[in-house]
TORROLUM-696407 format. One line per 8 residues: number of its first residue (from 1); for each residue x, y, z of N, C-alpha, C. Coordinates in nm, 3 decimals, decimal comma. Layout:
BEGIN
NUM = X Y Z X Y Z X Y Z; ...
//
This chain:
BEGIN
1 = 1,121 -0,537 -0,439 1,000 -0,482 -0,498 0,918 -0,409 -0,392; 0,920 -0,511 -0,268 0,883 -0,418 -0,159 0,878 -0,261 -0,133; 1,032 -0,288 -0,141 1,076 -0,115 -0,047 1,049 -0,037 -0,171; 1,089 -0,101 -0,294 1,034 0,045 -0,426 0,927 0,092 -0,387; 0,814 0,052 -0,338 0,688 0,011 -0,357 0,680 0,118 -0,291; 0,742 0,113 -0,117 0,690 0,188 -0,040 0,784 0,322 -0,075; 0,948 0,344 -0,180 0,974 0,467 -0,162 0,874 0,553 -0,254; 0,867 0,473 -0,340 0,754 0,512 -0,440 0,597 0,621 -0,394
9 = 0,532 0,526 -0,281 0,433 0,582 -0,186 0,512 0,700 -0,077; 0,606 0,716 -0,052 0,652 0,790 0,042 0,660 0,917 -0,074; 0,716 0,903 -0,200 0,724 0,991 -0,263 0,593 1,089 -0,291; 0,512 1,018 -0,341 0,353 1,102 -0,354 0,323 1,139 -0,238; 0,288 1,055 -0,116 0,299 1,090 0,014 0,280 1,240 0,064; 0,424 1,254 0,038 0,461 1,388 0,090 0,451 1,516 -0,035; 0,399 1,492 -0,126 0,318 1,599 -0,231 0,174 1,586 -0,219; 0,110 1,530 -0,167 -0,037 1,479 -0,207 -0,114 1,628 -0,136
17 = -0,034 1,715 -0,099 -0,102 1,840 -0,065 -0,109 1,935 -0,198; -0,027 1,921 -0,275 -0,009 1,987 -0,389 -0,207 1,986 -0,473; -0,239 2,064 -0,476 -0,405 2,087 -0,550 -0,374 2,133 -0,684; -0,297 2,143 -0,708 -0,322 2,207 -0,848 -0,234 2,146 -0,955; -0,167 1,990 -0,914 -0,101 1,863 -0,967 -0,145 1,737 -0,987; -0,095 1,653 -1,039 -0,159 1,570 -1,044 -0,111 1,447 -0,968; -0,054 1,524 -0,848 0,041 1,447 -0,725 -0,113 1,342 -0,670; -0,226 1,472 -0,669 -0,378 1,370 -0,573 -0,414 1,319 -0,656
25 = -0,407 1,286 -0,790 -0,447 1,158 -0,879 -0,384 1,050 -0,898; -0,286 1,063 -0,925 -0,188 0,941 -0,905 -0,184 0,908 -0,773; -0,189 0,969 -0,626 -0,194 0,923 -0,525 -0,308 0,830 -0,499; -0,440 0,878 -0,521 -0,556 0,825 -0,552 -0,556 0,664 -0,610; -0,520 0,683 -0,709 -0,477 0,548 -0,790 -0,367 0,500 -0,732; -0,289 0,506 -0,717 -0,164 0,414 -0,653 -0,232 0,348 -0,521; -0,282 0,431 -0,481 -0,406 0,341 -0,347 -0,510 0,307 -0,360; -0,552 0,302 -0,462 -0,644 0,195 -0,483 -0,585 0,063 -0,557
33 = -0,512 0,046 -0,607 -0,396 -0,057 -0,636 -0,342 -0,114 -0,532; -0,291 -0,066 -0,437 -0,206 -0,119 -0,353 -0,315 -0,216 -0,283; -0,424 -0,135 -0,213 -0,558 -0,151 -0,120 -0,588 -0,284 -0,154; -0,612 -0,303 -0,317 -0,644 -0,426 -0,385 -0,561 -0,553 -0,407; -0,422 -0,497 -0,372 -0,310 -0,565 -0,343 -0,285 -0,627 -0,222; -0,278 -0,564 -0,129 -0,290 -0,623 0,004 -0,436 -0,733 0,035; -0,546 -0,650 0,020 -0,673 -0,768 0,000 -0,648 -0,923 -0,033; -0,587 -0,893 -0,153 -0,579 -1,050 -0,267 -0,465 -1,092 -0,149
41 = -0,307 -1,043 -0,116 -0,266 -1,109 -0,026 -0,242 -1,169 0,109; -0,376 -1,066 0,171 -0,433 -1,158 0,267 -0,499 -1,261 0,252; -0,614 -1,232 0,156 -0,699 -1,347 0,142 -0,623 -1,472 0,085; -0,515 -1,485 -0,021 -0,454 -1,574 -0,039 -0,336 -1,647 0,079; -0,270 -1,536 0,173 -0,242 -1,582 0,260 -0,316 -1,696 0,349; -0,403 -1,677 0,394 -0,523 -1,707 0,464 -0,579 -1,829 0,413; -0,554 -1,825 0,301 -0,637 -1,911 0,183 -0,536 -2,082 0,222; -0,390 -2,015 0,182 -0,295 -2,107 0,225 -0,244 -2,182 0,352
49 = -0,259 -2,080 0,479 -0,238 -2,126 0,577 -0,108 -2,033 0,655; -0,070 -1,951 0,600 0,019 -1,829 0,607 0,009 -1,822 0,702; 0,133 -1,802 0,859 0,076 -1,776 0,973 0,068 -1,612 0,974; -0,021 -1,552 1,063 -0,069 -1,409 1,049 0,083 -1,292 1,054; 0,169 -1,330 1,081 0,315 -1,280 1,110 0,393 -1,277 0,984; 0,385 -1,378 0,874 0,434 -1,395 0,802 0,347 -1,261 0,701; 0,233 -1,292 0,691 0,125 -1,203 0,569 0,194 -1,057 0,636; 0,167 -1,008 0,710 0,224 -0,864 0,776 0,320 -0,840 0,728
57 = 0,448 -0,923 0,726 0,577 -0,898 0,667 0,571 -0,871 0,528; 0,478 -0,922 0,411 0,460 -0,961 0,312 0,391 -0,787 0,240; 0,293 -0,758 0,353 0,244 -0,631 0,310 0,259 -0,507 0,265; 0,259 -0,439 0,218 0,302 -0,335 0,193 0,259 -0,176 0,275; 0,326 -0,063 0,233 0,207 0,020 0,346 0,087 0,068 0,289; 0,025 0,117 0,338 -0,105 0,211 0,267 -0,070 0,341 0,228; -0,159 0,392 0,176 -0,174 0,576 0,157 -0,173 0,679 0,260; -0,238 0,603 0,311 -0,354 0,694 0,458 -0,245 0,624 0,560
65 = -0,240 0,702 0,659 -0,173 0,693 0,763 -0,205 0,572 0,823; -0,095 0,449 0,784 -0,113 0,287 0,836 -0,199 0,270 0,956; -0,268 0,146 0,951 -0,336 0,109 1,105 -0,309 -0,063 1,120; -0,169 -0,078 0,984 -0,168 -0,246 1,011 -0,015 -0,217 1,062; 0,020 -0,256 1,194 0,162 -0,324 1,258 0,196 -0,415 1,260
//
């Protein structure tokens, strides 16, 4: 489910220059989904006791050019 996730984001990704599609709306939305996705599974990570290595693995990427390694 992972990697769909991210070929999925790689796909819009690399259209999200397109202006006159609706490549920047669905990009838009697919990241704000994800954004809200990762949130809930940190905080539930965290919540549980998840060591910080494990949640990272668990994550998915962002929209915007990643800043989590």
């Amino acid at each position: 489910e992972k990697n769909c996730d991210d070929i999925l984001l790689d796909f819009v990704r690399e259209r999200r220059a397109n202006a006159f599609g609706i490549e920047p709306l669905f990009g838009y939305i697919l990241a704000r989904q994800r954004e809200i996705m990762i949130a809930r599974m940190i905080v539930l990570g965290r919540r549980n006791g998840l060591p910080t290595e494990t949640i990272r693995a668990r994550i998915r990427q962002l929209y915007v050019d990643s800043f989590v390694k």
